[in-house]
PDB file of N, CA, C and O in Angstrom:
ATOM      1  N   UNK A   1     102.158 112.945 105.484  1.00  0.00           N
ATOM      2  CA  UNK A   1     101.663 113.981 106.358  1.00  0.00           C
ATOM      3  C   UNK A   1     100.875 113.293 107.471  1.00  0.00           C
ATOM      4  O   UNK A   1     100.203 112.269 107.353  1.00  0.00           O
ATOM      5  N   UNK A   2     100.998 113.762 108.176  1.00  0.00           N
ATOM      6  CA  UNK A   2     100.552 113.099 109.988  1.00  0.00           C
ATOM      7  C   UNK A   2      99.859 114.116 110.553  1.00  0.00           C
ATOM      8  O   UNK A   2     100.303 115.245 110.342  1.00  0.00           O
ATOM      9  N   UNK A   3      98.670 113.983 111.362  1.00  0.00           N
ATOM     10  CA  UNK A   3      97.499 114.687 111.898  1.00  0.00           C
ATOM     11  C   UNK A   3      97.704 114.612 113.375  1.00  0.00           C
ATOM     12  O   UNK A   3      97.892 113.398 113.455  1.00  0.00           O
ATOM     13  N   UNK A   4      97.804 115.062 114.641  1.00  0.00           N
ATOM     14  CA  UNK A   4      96.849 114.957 115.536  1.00  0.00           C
ATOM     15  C   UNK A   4      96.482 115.594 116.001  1.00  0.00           C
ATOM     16  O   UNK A   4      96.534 116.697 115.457  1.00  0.00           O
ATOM     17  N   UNK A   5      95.860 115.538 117.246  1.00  0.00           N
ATOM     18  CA  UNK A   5      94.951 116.729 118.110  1.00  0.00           C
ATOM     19  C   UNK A   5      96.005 117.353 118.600  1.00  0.00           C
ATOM     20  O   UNK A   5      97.150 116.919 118.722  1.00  0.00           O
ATOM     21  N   UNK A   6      95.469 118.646 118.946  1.00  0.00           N
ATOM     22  CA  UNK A   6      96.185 119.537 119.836  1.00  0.00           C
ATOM     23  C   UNK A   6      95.248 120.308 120.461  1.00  0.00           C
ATOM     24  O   UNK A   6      94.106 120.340 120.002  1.00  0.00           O
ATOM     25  N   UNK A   7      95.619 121.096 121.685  1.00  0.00           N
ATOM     26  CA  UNK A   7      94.315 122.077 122.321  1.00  0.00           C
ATOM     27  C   UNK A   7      93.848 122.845 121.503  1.00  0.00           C
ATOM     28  O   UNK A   7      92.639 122.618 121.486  1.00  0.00           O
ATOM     29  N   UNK A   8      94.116 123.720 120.725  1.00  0.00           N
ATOM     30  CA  UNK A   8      93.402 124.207 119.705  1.00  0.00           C
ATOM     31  C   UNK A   8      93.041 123.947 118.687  1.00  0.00           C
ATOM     32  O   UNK A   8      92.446 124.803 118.033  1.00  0.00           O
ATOM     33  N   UNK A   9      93.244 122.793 118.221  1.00  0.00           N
ATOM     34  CA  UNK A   9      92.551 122.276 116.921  1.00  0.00           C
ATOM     35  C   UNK A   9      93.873 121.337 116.416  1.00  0.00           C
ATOM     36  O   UNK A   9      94.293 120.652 117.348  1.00  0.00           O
ATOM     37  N   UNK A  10      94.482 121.188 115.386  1.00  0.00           N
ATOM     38  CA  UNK A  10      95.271 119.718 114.746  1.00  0.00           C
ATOM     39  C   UNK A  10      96.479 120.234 114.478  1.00  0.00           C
ATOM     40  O   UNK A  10      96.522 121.336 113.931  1.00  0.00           O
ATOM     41  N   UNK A  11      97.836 119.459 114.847  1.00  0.00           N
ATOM     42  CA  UNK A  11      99.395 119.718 114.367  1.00  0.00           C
ATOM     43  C   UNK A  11      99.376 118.639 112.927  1.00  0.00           C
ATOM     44  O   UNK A  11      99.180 117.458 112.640  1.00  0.00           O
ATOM     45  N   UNK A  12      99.592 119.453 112.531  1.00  0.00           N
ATOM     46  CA  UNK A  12     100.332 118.318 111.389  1.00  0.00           C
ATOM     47  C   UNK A  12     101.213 118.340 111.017  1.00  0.00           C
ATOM     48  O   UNK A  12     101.535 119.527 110.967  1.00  0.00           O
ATOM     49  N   UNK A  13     102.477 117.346 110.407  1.00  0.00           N
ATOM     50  CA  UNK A  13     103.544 117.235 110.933  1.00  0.00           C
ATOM     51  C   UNK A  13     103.909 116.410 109.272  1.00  0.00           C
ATOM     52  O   UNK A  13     103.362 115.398 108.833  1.00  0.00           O
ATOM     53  N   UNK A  14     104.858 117.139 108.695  1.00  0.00           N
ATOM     54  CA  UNK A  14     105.438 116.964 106.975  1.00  0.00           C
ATOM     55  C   UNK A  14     106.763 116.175 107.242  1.00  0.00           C
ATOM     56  O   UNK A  14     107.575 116.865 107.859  1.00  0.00           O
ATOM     57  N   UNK A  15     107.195 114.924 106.944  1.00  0.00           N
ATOM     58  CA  UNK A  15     108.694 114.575 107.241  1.00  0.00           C
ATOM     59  C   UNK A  15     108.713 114.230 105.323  1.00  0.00           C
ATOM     60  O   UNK A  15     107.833 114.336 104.468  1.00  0.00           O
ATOM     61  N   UNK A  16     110.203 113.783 105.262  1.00  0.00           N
ATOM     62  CA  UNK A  16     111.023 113.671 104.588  1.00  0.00           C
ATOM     63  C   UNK A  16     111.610 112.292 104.882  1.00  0.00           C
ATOM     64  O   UNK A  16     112.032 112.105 106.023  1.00  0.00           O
ATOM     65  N   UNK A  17     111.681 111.392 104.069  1.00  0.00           N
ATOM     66  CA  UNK A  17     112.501 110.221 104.530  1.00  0.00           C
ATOM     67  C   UNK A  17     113.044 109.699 103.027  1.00  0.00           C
ATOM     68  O   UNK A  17     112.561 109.770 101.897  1.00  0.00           O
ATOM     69  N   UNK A  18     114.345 109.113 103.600  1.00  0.00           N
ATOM     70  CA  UNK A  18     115.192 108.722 102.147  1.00  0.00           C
ATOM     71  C   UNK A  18     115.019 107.189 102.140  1.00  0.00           C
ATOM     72  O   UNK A  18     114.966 106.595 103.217  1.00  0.00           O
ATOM     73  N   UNK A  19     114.914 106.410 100.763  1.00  0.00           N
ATOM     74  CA  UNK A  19     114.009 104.777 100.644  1.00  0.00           C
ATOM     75  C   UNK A  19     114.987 104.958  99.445  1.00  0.00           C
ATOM     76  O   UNK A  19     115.014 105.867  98.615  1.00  0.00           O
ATOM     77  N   UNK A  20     115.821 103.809  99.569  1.00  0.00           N
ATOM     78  CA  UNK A  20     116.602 102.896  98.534  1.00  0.00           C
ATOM     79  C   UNK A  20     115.291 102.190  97.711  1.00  0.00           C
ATOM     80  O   UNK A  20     114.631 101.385  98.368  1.00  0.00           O
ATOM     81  N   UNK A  21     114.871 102.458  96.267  1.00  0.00           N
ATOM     82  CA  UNK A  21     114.391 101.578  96.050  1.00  0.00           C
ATOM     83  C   UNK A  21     114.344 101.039  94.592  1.00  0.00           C
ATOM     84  O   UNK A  21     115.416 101.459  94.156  1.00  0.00           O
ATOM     85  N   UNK A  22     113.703 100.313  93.504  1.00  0.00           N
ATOM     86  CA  UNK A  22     113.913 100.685  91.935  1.00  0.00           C
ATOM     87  C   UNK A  22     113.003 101.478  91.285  1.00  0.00           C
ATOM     88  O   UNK A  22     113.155 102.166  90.276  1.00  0.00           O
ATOM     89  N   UNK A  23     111.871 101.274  92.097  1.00  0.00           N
ATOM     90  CA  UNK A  23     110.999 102.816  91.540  1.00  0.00           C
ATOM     91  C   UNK A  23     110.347 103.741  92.147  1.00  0.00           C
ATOM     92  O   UNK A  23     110.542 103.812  93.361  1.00  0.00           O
ATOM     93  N   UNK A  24     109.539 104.571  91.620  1.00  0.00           N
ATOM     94  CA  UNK A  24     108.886 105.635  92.754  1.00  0.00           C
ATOM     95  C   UNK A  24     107.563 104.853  93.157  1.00  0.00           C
ATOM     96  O   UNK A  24     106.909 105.559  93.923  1.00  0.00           O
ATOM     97  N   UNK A  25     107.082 103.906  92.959  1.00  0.00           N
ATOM     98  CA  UNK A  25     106.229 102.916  93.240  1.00  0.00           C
ATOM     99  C   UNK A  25     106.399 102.282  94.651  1.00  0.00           C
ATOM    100  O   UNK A  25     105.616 102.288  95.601  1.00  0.00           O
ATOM    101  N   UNK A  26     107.961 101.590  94.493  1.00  0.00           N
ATOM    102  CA  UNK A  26     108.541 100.770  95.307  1.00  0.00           C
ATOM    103  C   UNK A  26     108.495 101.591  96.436  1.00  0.00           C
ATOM    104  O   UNK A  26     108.129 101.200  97.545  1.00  0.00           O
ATOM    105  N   UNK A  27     108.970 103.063  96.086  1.00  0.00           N
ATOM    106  CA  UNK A  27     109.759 103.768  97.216  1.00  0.00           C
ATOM    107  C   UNK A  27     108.552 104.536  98.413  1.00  0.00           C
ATOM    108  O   UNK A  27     108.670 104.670  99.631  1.00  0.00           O
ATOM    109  N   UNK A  28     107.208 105.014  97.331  1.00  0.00           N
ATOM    110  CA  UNK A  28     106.087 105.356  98.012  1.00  0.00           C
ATOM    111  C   UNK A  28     105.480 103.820  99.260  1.00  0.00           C
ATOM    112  O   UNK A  28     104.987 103.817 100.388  1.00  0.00           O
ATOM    113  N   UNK A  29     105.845 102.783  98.327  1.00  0.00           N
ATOM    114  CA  UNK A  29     105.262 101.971  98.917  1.00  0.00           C
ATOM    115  C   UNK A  29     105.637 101.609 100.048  1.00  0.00           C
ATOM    116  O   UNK A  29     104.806 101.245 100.880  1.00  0.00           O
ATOM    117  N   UNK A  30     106.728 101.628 100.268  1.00  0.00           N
ATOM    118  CA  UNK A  30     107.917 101.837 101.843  1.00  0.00           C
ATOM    119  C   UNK A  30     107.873 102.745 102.518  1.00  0.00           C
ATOM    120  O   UNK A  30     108.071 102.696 103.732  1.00  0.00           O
ATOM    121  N   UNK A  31     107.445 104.372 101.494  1.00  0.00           N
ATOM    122  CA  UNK A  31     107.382 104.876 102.697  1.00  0.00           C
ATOM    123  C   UNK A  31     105.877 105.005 103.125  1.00  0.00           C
ATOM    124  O   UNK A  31     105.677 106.037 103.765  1.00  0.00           O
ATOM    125  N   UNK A  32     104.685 104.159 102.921  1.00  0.00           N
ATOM    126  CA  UNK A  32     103.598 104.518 103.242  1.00  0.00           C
ATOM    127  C   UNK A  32     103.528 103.350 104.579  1.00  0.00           C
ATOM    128  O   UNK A  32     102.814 103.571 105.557  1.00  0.00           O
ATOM    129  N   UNK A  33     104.274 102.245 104.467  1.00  0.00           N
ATOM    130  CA  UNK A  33     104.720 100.924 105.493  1.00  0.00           C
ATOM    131  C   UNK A  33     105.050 101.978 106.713  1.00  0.00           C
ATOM    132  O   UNK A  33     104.351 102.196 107.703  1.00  0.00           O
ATOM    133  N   UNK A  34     106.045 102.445 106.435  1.00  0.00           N
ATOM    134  CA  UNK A  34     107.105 103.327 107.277  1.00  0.00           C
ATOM    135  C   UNK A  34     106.056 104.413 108.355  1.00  0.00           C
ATOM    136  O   UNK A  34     106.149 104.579 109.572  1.00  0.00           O
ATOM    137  N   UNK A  35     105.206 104.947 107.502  1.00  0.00           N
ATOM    138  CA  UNK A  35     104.447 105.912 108.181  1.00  0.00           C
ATOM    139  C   UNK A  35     103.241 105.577 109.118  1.00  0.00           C
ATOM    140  O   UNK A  35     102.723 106.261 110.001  1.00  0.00           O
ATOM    141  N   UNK A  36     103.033 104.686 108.797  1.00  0.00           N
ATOM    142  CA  UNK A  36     101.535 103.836 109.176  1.00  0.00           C
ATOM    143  C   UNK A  36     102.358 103.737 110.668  1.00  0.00           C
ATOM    144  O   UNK A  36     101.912 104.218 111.710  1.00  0.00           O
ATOM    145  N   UNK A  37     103.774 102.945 110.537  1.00  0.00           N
ATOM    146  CA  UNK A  37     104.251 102.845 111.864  1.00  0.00           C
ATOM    147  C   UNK A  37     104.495 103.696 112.830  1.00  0.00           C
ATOM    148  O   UNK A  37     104.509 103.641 114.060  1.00  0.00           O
ATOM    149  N   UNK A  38     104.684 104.490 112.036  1.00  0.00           N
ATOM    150  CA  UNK A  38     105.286 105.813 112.543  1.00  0.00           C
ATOM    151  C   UNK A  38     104.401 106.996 113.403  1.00  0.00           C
ATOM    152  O   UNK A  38     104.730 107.810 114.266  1.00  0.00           O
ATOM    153  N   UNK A  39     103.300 106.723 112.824  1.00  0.00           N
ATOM    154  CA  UNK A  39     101.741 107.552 112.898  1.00  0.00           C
ATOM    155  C   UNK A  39     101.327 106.580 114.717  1.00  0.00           C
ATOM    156  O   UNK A  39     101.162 107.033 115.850  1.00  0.00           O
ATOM    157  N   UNK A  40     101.300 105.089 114.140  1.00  0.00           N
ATOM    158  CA  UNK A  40     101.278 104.448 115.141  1.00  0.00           C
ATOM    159  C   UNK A  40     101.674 104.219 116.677  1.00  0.00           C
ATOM    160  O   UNK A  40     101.012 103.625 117.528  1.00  0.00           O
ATOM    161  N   UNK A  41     103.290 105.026 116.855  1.00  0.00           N
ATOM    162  CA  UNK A  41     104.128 104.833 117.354  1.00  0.00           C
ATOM    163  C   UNK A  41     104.137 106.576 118.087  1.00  0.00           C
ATOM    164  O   UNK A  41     104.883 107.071 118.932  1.00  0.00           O
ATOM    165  N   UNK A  42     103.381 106.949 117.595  1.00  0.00           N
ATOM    166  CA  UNK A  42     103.023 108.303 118.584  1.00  0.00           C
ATOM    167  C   UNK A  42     101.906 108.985 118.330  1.00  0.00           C
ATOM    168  O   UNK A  42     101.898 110.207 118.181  1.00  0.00           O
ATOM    169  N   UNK A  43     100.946 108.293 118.266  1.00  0.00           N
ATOM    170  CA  UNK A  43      99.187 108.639 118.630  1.00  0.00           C
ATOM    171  C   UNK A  43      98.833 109.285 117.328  1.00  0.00           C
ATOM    172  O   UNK A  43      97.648 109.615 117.354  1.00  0.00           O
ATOM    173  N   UNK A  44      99.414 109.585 116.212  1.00  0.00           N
ATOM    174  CA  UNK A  44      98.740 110.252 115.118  1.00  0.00           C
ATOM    175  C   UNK A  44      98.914 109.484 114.119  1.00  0.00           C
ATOM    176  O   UNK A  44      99.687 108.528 114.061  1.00  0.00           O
ATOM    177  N   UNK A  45      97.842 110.075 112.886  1.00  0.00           N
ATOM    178  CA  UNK A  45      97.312 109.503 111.971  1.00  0.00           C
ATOM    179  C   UNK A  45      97.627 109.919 110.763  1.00  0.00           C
ATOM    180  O   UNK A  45      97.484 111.021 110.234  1.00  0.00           O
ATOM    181  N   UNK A  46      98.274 108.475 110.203  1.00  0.00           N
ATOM    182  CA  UNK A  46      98.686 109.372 108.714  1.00  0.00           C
ATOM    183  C   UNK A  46      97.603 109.154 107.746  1.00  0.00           C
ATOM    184  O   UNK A  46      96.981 108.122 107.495  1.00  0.00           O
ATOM    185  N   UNK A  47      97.468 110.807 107.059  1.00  0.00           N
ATOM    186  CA  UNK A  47      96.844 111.350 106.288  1.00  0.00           C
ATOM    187  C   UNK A  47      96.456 110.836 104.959  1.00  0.00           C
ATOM    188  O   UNK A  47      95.465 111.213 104.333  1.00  0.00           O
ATOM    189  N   UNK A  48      97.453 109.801 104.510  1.00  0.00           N
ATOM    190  CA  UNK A  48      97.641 108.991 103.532  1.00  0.00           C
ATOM    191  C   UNK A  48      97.763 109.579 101.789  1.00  0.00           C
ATOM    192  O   UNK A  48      97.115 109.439 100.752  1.00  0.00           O
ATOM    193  N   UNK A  49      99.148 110.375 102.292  1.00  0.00           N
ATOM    194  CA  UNK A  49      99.773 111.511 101.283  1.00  0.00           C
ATOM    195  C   UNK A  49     101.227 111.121 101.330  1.00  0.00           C
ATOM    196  O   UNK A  49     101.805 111.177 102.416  1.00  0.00           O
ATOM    197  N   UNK A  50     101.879 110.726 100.234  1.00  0.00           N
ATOM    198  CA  UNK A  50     103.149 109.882 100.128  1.00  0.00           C
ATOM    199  C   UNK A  50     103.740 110.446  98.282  1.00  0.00           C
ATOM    200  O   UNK A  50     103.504 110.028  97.148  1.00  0.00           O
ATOM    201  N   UNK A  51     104.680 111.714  98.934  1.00  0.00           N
ATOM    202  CA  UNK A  51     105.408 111.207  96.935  1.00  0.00           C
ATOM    203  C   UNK A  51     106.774 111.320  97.043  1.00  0.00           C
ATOM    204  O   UNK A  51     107.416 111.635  98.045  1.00  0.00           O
ATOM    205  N   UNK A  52     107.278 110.969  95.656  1.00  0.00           N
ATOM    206  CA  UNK A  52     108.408 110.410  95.508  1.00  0.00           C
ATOM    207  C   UNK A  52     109.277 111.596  95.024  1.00  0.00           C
ATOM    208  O   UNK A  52     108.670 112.479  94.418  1.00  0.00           O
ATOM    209  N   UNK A  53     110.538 111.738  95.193  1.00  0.00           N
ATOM    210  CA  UNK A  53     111.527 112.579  94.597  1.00  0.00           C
ATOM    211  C   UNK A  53     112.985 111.727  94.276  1.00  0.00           C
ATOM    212  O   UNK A  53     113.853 111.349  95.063  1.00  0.00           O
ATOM    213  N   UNK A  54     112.896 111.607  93.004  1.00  0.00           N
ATOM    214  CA  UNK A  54     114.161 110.778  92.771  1.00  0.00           C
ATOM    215  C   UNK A  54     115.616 111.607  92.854  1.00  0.00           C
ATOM    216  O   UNK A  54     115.927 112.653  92.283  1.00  0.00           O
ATOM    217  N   UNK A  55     116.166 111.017  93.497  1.00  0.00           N
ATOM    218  CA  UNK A  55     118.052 111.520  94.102  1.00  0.00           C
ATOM    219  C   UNK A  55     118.417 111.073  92.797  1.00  0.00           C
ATOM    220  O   UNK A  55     117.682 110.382  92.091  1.00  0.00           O
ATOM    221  N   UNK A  56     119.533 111.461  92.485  1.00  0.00           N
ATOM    222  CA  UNK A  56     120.457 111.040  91.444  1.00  0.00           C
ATOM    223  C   UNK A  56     122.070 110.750  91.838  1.00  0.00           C
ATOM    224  O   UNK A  56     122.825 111.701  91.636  1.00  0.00           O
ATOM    225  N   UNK A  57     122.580 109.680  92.310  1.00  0.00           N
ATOM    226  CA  UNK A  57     123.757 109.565  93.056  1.00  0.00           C
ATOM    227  C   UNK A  57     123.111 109.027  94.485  1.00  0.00           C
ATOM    228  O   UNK A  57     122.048 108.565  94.898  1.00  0.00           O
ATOM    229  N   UNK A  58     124.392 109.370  94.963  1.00  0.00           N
ATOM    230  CA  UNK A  58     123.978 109.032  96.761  1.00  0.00           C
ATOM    231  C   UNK A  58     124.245 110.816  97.292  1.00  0.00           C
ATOM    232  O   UNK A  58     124.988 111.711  96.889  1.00  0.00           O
ATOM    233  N   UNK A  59     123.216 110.714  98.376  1.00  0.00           N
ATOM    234  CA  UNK A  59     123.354 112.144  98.931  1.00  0.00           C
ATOM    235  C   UNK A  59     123.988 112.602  99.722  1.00  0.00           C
ATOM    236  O   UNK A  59     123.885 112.144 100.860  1.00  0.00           O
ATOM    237  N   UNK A  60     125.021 113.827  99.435  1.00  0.00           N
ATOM    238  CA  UNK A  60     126.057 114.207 100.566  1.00  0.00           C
ATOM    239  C   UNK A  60     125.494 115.956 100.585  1.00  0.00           C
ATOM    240  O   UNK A  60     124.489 116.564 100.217  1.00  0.00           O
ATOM    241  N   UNK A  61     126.666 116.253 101.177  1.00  0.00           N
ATOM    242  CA  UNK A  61     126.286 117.720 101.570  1.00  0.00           C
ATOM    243  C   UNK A  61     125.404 118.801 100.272  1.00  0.00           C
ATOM    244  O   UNK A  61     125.601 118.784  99.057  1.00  0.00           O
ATOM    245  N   UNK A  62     124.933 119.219 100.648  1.00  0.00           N
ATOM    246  CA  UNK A  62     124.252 119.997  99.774  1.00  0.00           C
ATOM    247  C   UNK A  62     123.381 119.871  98.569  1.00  0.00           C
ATOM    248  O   UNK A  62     122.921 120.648  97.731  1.00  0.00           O
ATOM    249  N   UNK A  63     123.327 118.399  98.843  1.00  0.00           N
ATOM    250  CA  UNK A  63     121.960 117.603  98.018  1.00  0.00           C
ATOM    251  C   UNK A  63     120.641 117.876  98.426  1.00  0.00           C
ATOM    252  O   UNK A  63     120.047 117.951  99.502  1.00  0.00           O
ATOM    253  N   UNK A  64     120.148 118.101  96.268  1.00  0.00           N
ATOM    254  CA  UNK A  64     118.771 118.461  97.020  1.00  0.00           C
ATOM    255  C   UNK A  64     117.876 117.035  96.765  1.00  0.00           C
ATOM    256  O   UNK A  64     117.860 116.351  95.742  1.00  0.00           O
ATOM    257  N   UNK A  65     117.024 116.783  98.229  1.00  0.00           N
ATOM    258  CA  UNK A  65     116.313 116.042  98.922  1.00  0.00           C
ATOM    259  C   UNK A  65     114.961 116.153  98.073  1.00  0.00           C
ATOM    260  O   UNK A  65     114.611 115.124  97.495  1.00  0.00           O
ATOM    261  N   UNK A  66     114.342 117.042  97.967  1.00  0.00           N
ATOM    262  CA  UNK A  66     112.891 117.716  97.711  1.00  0.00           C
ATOM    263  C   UNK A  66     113.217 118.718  96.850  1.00  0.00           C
ATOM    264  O   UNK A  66     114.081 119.593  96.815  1.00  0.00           O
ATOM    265  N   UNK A  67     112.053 118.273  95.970  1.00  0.00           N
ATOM    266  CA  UNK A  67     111.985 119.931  95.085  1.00  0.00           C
ATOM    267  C   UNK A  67     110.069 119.277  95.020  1.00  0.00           C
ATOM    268  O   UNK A  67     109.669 118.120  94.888  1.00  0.00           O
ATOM    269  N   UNK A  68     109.203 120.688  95.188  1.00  0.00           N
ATOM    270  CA  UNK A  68     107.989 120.928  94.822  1.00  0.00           C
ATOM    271  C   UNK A  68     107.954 122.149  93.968  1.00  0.00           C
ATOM    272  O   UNK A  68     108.623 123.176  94.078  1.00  0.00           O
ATOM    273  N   UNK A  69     106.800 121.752  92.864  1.00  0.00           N
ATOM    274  CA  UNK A  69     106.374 123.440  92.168  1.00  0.00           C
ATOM    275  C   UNK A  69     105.433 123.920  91.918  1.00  0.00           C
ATOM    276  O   UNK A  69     104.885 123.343  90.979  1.00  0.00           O
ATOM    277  N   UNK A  70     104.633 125.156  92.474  1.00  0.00           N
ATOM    278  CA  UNK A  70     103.711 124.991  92.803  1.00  0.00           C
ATOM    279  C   UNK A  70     103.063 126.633  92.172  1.00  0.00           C
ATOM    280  O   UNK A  70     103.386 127.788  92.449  1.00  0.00           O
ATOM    281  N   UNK A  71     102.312 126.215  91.486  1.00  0.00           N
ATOM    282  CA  UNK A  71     101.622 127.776  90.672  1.00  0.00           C
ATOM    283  C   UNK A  71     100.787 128.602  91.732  1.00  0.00           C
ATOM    284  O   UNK A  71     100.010 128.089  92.538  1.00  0.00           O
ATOM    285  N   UNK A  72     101.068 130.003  91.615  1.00  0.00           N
ATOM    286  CA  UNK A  72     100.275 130.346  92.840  1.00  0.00           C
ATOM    287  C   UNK A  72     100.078 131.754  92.368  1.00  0.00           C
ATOM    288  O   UNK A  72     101.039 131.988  91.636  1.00  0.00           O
ATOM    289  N   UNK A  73      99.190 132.954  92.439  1.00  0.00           N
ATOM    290  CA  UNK A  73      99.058 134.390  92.207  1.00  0.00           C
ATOM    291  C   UNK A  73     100.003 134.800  93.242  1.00  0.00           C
ATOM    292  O   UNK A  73     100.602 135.673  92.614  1.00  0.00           O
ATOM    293  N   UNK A  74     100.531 134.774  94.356  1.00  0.00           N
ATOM    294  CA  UNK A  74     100.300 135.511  95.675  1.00  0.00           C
ATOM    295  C   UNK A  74     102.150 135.665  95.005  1.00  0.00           C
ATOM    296  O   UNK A  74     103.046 135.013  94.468  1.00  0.00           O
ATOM    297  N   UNK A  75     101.809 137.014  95.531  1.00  0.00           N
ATOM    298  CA  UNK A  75     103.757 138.186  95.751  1.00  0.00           C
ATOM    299  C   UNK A  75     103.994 136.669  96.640  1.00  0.00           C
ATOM    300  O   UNK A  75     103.208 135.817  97.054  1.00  0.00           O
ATOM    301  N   UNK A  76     105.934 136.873  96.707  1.00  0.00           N
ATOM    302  CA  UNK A  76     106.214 136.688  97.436  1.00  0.00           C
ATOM    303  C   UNK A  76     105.971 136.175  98.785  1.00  0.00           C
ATOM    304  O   UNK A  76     105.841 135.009  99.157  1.00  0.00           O
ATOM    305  N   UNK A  77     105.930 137.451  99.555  1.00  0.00           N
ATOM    306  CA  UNK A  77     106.093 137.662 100.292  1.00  0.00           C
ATOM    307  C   UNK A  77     104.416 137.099 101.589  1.00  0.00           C
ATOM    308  O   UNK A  77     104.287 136.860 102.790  1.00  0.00           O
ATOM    309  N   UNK A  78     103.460 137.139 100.303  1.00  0.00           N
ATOM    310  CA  UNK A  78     102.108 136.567 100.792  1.00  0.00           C
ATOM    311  C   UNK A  78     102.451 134.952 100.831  1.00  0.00           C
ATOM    312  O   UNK A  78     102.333 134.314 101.877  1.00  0.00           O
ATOM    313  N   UNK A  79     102.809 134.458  99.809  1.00  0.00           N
ATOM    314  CA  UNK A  79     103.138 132.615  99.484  1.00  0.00           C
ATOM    315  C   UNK A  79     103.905 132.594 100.545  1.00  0.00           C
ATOM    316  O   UNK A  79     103.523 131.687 101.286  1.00  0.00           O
ATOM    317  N   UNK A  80     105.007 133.286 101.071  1.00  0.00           N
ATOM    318  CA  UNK A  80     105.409 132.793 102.354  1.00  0.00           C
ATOM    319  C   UNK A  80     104.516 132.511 103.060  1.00  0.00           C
ATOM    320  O   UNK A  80     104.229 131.404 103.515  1.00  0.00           O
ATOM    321  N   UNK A  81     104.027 133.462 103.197  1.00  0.00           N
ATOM    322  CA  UNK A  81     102.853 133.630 104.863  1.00  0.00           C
ATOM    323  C   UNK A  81     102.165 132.210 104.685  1.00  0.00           C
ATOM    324  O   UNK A  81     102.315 131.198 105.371  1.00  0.00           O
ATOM    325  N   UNK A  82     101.181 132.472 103.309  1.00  0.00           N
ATOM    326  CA  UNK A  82     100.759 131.528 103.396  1.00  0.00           C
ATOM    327  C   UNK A  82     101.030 130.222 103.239  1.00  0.00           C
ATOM    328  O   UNK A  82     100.196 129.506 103.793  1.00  0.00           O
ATOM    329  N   UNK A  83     101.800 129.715 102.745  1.00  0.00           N
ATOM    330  CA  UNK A  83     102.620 128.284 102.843  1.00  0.00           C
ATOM    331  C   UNK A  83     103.578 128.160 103.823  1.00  0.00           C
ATOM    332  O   UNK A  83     103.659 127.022 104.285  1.00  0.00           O
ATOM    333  N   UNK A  84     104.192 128.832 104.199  1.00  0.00           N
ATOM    334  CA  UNK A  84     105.719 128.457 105.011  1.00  0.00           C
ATOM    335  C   UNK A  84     105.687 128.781 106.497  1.00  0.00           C
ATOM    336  O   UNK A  84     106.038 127.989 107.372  1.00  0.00           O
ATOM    337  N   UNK A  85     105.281 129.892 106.686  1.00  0.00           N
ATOM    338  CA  UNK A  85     105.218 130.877 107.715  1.00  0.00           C
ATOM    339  C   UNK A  85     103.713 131.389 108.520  1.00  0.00           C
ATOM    340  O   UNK A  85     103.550 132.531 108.948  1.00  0.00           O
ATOM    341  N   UNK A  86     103.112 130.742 108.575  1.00  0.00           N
ATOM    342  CA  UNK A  86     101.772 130.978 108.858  1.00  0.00           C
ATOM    343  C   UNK A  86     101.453 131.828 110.723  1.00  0.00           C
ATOM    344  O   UNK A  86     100.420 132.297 111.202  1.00  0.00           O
ATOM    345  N   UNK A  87     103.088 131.673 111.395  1.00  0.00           N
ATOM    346  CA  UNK A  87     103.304 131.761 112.512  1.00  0.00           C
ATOM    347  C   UNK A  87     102.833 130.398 113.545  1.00  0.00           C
ATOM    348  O   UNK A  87     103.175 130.403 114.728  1.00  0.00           O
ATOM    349  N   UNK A  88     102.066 129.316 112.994  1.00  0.00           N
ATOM    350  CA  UNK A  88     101.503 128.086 113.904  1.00  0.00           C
ATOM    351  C   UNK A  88     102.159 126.732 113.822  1.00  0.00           C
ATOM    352  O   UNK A  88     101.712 125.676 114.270  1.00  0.00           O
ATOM    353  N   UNK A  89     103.602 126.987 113.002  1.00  0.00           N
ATOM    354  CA  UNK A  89     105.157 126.342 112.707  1.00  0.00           C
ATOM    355  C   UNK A  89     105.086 125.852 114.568  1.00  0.00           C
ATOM    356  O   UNK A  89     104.290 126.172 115.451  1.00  0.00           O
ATOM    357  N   UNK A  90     105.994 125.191 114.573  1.00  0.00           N
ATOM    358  CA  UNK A  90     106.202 124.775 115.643  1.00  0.00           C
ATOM    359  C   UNK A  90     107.927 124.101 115.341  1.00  0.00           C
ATOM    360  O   UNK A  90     108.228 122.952 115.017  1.00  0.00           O
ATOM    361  N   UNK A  91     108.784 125.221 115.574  1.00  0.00           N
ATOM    362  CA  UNK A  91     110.166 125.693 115.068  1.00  0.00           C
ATOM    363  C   UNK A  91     110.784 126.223 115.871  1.00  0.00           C
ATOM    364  O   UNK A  91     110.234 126.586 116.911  1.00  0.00           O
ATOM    365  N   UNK A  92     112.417 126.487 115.601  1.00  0.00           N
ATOM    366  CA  UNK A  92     112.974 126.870 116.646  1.00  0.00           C
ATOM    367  C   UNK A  92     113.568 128.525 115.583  1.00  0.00           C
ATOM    368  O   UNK A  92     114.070 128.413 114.465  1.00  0.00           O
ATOM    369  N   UNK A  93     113.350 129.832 116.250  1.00  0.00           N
ATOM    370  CA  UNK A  93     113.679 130.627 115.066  1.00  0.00           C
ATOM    371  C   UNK A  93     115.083 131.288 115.917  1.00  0.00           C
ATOM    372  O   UNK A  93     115.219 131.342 117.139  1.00  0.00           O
ATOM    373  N   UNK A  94     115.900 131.684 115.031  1.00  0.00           N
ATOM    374  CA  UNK A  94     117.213 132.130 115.209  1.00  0.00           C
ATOM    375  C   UNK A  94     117.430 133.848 115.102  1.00  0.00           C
ATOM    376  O   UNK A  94     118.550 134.339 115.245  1.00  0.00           O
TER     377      UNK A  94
END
């Protein structure tokens, strides 16, 4: 996760990156290399939040990348709002 300023207060910015590696050790550890640069390489600061999701195979269409699980009270329709959809996304909507 990556921080920076913005006129109203901070963007932060969640990527996803795929790391060949032999463990989730190895693979955090590449991608925390990866981000430092990355953070570097356009004025923001990584947060220093890195985990692992192991693939099984190599990934083609319709592989899942990420899975999180996350206990929460809120309907639906609130856990959107509040996790996904907050409206301060910075997205393209269809």
């Amino acid at each position: 996760m990556f921080g920076t300023r913005a006129r109203d207060g901070r963007v932060y910015e969640e990527r996803i990156t795929l790391w060949q590696a032999s463990s989730a050790d190895e693979a955090i550890a590449l991608a925390e290399a990866e981000a430092g640069t990355y953070a570097a390489g356009n004025g923001s600061h990584y947060l220093g939040l890195a985990q692992s999701y192991r693939l099984d195979g190599v990934p083609g269409a319709g592989a899942e990348v990420f899975s999180l699980l996350r206990d929460s009270p809120l309907e639906p329709d609130a856990y959107l709002d509040a996790f996904f959809d907050t409206g301060t996304e910075h997205q393209q909507h269809q």
